[in-house]
C-alpha positions in Angstrom: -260.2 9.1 -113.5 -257.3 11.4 -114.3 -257.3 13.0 -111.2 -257.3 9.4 -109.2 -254.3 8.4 -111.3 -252.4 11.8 -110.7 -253.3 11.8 -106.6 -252.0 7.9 -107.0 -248.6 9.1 -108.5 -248.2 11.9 -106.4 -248.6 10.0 -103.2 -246.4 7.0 -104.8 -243.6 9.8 -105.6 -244.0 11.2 -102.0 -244.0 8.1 -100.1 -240.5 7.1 -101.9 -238.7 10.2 -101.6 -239.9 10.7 -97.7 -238.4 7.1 -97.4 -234.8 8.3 -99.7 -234.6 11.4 -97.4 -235.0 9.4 -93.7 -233.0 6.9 -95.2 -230.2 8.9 -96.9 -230.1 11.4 -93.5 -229.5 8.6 -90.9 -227.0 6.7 -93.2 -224.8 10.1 -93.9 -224.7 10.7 -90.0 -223.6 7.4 -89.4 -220.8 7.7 -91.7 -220.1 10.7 -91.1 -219.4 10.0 -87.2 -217.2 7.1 -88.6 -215.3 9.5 -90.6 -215.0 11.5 -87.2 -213.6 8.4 -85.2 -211.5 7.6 -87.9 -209.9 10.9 -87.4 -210.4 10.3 -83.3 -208.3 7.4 -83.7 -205.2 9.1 -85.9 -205.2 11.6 -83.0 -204.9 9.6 -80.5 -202.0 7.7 -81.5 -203.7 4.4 -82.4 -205.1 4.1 -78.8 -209.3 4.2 -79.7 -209.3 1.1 -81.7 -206.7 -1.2 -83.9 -205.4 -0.2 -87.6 -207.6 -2.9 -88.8 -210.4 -1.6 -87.8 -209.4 1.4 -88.7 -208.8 0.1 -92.3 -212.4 -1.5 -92.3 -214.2 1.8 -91.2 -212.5 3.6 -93.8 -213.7 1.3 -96.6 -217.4 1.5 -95.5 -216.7 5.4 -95.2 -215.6 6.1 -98.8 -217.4 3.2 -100.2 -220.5 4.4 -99.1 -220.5 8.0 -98.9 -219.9 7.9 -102.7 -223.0 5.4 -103.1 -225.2 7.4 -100.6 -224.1 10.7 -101.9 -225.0 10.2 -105.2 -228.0 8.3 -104.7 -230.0 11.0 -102.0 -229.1 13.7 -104.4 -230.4 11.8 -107.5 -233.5 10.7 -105.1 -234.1 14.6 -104.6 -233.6 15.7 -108.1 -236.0 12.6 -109.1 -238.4 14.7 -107.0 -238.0 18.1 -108.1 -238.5 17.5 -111.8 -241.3 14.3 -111.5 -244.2 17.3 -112.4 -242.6 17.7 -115.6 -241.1 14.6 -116.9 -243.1 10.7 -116.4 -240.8 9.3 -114.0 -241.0 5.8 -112.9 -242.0 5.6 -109.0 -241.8 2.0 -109.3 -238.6 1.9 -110.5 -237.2 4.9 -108.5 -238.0 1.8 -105.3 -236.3 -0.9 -107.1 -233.3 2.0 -107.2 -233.8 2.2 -103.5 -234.0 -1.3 -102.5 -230.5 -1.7 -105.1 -228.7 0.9 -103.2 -229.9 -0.4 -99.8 -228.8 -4.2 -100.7 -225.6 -3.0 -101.8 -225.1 -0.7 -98.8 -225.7 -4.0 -96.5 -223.2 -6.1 -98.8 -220.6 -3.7 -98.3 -220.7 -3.4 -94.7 -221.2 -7.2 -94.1 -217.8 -7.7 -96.3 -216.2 -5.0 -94.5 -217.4 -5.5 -90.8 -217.9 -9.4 -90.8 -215.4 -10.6 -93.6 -212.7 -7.8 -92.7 -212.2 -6.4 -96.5 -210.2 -3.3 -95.9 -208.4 -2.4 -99.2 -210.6 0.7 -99.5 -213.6 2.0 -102.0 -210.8 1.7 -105.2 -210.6 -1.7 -104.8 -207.3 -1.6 -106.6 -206.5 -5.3 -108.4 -205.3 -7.3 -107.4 -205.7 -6.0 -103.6 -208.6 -7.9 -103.1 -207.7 -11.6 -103.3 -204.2 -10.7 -102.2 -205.4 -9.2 -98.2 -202.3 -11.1 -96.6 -202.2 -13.9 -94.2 -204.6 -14.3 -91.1 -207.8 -13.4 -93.0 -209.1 -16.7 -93.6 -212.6 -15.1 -95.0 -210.8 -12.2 -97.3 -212.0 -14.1 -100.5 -215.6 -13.9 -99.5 -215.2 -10.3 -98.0 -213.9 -9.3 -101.3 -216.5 -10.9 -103.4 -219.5 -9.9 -100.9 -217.9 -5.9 -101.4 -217.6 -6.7 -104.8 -221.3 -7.4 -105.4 -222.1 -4.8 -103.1 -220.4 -2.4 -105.5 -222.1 -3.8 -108.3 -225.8 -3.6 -106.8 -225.4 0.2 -105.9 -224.1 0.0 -109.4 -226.9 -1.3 -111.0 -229.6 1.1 -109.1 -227.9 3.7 -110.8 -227.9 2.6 -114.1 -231.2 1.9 -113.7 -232.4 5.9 -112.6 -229.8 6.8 -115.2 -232.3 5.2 -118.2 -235.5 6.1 -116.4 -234.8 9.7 -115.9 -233.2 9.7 -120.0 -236.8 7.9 -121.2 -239.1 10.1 -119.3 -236.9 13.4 -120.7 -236.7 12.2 -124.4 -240.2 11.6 -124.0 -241.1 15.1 -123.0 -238.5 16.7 -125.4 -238.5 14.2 -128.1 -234.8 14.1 -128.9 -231.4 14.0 -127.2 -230.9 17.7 -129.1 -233.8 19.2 -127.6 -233.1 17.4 -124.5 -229.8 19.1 -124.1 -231.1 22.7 -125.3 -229.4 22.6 -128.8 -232.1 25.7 -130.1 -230.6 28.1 -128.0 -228.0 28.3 -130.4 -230.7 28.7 -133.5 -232.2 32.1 -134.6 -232.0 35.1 -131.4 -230.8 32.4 -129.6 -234.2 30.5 -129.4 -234.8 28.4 -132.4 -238.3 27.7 -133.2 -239.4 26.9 -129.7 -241.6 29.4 -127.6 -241.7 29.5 -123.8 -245.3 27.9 -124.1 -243.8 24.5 -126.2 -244.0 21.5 -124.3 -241.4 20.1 -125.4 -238.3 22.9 -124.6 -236.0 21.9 -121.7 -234.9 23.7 -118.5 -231.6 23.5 -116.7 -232.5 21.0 -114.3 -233.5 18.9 -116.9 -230.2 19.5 -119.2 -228.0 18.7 -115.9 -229.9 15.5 -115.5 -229.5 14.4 -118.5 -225.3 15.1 -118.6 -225.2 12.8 -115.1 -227.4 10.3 -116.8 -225.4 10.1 -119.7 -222.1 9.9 -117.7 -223.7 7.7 -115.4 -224.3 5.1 -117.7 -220.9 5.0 -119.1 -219.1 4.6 -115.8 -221.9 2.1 -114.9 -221.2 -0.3 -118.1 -217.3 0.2 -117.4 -217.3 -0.2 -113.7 -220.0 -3.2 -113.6 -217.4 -4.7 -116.6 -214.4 -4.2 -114.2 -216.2 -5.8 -111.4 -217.6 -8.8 -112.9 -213.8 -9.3 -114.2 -211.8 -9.0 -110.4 -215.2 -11.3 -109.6 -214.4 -13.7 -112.1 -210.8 -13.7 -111.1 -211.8 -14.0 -107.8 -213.5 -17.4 -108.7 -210.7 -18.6 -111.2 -207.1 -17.6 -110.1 -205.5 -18.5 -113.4 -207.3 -15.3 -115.0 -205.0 -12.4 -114.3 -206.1 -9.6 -115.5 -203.9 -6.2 -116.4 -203.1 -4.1 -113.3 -203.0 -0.9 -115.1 -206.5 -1.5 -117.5 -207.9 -2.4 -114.3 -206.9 0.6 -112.4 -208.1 3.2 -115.4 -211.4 1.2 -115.3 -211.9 1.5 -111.3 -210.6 5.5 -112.0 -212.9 6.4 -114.3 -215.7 4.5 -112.8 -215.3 5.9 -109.3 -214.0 9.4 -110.2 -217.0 10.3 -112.6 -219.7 8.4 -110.0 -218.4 10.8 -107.2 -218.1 14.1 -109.8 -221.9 13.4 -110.5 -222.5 13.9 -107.0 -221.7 18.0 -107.4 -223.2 18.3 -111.1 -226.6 16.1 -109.5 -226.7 18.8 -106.2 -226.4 21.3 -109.4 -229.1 20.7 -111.1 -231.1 20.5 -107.6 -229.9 24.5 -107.1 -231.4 25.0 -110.5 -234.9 24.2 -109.6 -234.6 25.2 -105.6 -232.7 28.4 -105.7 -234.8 30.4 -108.5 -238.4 29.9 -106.1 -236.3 32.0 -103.0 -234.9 34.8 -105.6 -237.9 34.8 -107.5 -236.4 34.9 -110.2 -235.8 31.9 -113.1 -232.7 30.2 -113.9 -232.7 31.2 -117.5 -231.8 28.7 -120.4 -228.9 30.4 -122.3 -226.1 29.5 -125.0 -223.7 30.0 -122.4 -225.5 26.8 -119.1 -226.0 24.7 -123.0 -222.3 25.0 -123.8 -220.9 24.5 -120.1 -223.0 21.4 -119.6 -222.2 19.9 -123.2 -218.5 21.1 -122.4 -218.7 19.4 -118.7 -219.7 15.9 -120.5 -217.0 15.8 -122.6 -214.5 16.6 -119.9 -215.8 14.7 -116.7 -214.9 11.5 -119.1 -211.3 12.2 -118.9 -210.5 14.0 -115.8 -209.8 11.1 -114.0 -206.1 10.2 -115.6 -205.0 13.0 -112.9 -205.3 10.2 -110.3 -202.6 8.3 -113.0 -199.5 10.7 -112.7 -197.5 8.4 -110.6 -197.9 5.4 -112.4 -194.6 5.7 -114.6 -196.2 2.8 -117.2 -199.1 5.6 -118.3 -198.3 6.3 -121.7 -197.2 10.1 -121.1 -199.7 12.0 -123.9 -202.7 10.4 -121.2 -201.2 12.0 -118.6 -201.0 15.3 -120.1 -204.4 15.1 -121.8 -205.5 14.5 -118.0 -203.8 17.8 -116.6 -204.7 19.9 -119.8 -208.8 18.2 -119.1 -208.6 18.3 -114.8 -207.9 22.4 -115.6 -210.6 22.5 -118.3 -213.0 21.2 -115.9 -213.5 24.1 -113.1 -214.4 26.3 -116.1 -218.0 25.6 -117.0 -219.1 25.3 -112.7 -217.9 28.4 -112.2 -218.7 30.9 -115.3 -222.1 28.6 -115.4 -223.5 27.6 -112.4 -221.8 29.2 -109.5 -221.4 32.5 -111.0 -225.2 32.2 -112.6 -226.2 31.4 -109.1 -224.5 34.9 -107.6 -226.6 36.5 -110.2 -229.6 35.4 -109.0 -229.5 36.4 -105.7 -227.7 39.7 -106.0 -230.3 42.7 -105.5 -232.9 40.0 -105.4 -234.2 40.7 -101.8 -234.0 36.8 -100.7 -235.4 35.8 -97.1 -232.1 33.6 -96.0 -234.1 30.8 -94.9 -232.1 27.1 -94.3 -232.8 26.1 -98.0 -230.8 29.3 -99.8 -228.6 29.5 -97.3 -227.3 25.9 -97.3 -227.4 26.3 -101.1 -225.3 29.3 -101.4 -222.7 28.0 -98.6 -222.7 24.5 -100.2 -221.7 26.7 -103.9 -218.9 28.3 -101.9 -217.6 24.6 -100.9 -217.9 23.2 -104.3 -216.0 26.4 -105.5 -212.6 26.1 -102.9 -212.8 22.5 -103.1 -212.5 22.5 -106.5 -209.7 24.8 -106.8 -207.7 22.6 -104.2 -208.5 19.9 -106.9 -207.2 21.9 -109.8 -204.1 22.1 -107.6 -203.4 18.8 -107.0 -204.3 17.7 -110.3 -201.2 20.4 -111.4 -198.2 17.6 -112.2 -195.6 19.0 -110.8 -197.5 19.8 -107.3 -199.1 16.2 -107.4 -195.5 14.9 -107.1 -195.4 16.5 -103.4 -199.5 16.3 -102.9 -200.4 12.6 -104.3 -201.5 10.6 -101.6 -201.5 13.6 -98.9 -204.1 14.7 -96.2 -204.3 17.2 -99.3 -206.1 14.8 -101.3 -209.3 14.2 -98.6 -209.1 18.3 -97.7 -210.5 18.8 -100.8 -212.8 16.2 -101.9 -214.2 16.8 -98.5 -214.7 20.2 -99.3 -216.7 20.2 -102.4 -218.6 17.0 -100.6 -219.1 17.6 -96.8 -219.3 21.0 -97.6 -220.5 21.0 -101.0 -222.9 18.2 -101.9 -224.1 17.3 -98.4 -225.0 21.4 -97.8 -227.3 21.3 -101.2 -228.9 17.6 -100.0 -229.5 19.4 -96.8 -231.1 22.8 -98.2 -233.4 20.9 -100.9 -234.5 19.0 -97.9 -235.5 21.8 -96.4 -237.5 22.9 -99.3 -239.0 19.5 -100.3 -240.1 18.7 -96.4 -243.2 21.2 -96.5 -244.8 19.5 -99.8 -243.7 16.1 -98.3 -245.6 16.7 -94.8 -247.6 19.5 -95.0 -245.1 21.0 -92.1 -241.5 22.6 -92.1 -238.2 22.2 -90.4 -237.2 24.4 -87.7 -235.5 27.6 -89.3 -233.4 28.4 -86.1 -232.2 25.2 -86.1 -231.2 25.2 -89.5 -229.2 28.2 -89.4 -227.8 27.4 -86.3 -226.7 23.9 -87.9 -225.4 26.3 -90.9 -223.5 28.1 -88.5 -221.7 25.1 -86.9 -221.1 22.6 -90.0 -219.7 25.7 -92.0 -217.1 26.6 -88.6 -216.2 23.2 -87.6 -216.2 21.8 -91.6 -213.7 24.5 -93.0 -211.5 24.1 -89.6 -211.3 20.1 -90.3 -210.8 20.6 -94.5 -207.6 23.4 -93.4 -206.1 21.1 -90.9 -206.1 18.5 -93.6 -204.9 21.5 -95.9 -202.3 22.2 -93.8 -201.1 18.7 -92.9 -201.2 17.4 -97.0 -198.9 20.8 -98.0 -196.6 19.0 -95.0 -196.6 15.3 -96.8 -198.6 14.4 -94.2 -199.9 10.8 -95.9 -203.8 9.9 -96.4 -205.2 6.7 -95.2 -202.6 6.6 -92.8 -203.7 5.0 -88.8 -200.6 7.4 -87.3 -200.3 11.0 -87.7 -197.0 12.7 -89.4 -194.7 13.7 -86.7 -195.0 17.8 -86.5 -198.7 17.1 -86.8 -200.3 15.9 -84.2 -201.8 19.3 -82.9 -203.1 19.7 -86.3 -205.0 16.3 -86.2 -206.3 17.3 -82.8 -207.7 20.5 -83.9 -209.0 18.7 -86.4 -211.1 16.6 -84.4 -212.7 19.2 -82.4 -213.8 20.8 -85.8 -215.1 17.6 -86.7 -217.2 17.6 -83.6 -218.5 21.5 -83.6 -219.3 19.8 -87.4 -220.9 16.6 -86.4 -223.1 18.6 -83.8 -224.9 20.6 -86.6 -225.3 17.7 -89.0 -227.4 15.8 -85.6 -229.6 18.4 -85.2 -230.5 18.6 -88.9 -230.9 15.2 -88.5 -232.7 15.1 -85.6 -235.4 17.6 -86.6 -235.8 15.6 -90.2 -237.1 13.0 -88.0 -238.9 14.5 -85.6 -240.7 16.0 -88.6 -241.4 12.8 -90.2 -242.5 11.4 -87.1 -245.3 14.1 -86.3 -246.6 14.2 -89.8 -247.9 10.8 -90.7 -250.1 12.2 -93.4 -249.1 13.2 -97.0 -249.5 17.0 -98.3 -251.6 16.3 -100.7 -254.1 18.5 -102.8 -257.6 17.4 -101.7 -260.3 16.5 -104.9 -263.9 16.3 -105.2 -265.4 13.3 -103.1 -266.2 11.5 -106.6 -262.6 11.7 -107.0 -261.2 10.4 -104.1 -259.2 7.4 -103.8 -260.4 4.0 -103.0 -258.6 2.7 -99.6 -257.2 -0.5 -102.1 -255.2 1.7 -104.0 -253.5 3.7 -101.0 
């Protein structure tokens, strides 16, 4: 009976993460190529399509990269560690059907209702569009709710992934490797205890943690602009309401890297052979990363003069602070492990390793901006996507893409094409760092973000970075392209075959 209830699960867990990864792939390419005719559009002068629609592609870009960003990679780490923590399958599909319903609300308020004021949402922007939208209350309320379902899907993985850990490891201490600090640096626990932790588990647990804490604030922030929405006469403060929509969105999109993180930690040791050790050092960077993620997000303040000044400074001193603990923990940890270890650089390491060099120079062009005195001449430049593009696009997106290239064999029973992979490698890594220096280039110029014309003295620049975009776009469609073919000639399930008394009745298939 045990083995019926464990094939059940494991089939349950397959069928919703093959359905996360087809679902996840298609949606990134799609916004993805609107990302690239956004950029199409600023190089030609405003003659592909109107600044409207320019506007309105640029909300569903942002809005739901964040959304689908986060959400694959938390649908992939759900996979990796549900063999050693209970996770809910039948909550992991209401997570699914959440983020799908609010990916549909945002584009119907974006592409029908023309809401265009962008993923921050920035009261009181949303009731105020301007004149000739007669619809722009019920575009801001349908992106609203939008907002608020992919919201709620990831509060809810956030408590299911924190009850099926405490569970294993029995409290929040344990959870988060506190007994590395005890006696030789173990405690009392042995490697044979059931209930020690491992370093995917201890990064799941951070992003949980600061998951539900932007969840509560942003669904609070959202139900108020929703409220004032409905009743005019409540007006709510500008500047409450933008440290809110700050801290929601900046920690929701910072999970994104420390989510893809704890993926390397369970993918990146089986290629080395070698384990990603538990140590005082990944303990104190993690429990260091969840104080600081909470108050990084004040460097997105700096220009708003009413910011009580201590704040701002507490966000410069904290936005520093932060690129400690990736790289002396993670990034660094991860060198270790492959050097001298002999790795085969199949798609899966070597999208892993790339996307740890992305999340390293994209963060450092962070740390830069976040400096106050460069953010005077970098706020609100092309600066400001070059490098949250590069520790995404080139960061999170490379580690969604090498864990599905481990994952697809025990999904399917087949793999992806290795050529292809590492010629994809070879083309997103080229035409992604061209686009992010362009962008580089044109921010250290003041050339402006979410802008429909170029900056005179850049035009070449934003041309050049459109071919890059498409040399980039061409390896993310063949990834693509052979995820589905995969899918598509593997209809059955790689699953471990039991004695005929054990097998599974067709009625609970």
């Amino acid at each position: 009976m045990q083995d019926r209830l464990l094939l059940l699960r494991q089939l349950r867990a397959q069928r919703i993460t093959r359905i996360w990864l087809v679902t996840s792939g298609l949606v990134l390419l799609g916004l993805a190529l609107a990302g690239g005719s956004m950029r199409l559009a600023q190089a030609s002068g405003g003659n592909l399509f109107s600044a409207d629609l320019f506007y309105e592609v640029m909300s569903v870009h942002g809005s739901g990269m964040v959304v689908v960003g986060l959400m694959a990679g938390a649908g992939v780490l759900w996979y990796l560690v549900s063999n050693e923590i209970e996770l809910s399958v039948t909550v992991n599909r209401i997570v699914f059907l959440l983020t799908l319903s609010g990916l549909v609300m945002i584009v119907l308020a974006v592409m029908v209702f023309g809401y265009s004021s962008a993923w921050t949402f920035l009261y009181p922007l949303p009731e105020n569009p301007g004149s000739g939208i007669a619809t722009a209350a019920i575009g801001a309320a349908a992106y609203l709710i939008g907002l608020a379902l992919a919201v709620v899907g990831f509060l809810l993985w956030c408590l299911d992934f924190l009850r099926a850990a405490l569970k294993r490891c029995g409290s929040l201490q344990r959870l988060l490797g506190f007994y590395v600090f005890g006696s030789a640096g173990h405690g009392h626990s042995g490697e044979n205890d059931p209930t020690t932790t491992n370093p995917s588990l201890i990064a799941g647990t951070v992003c949980a943690i600061l998951g539900l804490s932007a969840c509560v604030i942003g669904s609070l922030i959202v139900v108020l602009m929703l409220t004032s929405l409905v009743f005019p006469s409540l007006t709510l403060n500008a500047l409450v309401a933008k440290n809110m929509i700050y801290f929601t969105g900046h920690t929701l999109a910072n999970l994104q890297i420390y989510v893809a993180a704890g993926i390397a930690y369970s993918v990146l040791p089986l290629y080395t052979k070698r384990p990603w050790r538990l140590s005082r050092a990944l303990v104190a960077g993690w429990l260091a990363t969840l104080a600081i993620v909470m108050l990084a997000f004040f460097h997105h303040l700096y220009q708003d003069f009413a910011q009580p000044e201590a704040v701002q400074w507490v966000g410069n001193v904290v936005s520093y602070a932060a690129a400690i603990p990736p790289m002396t923990v993670t990034i660094y940890g991860g060198l270790v492990l492959v050097w001298r270890s002999g790795i085969r650089w199949s798609a899966a390491p070597l999208f892993t390793l790339m996307a740890m060099a992305g999340w390293a120079i994209g963060g450092f062009g962070a740390v830069i901006d976040s400096t106050i005195s460069l953010n005077q001449l970098f706020h609100n430049t092309l600066w400001v996507p070059a490098h949250f593009h590069t520790y995404m696009a080139l960061g999170v997106m490379f580690f969604l893409i090498g864990a599905t290239y481990h994952v697809i064999p025990k999904l399917t029973g087949r793999q992806m094409k290795e050529n292809v992979g590492r010629r994809a490698a070879a083309l997103m890594a080229f035409g992604g760092y061209g686009l992010v220096l362009c962008w580089y280039i044109s921010g250290s110029m003041s050339a402006p973000r979410r802008y429909f014309y170029p900056l005179s003295g850049t035009e070449v620049l934003a041309w050049v970075g459109v071919a890059c975009a498409a040399v980039a776009l061409t390896g993310a469609v063949m990834v693509c392209y052979d995820l589905v073919d995969v899918f598509l000639t593997s209809p059955h399930y790689n699953l471990p075959k039991l004695a005929p008394s054990s097998e599974l009745a067709p009625s609970e298939v």
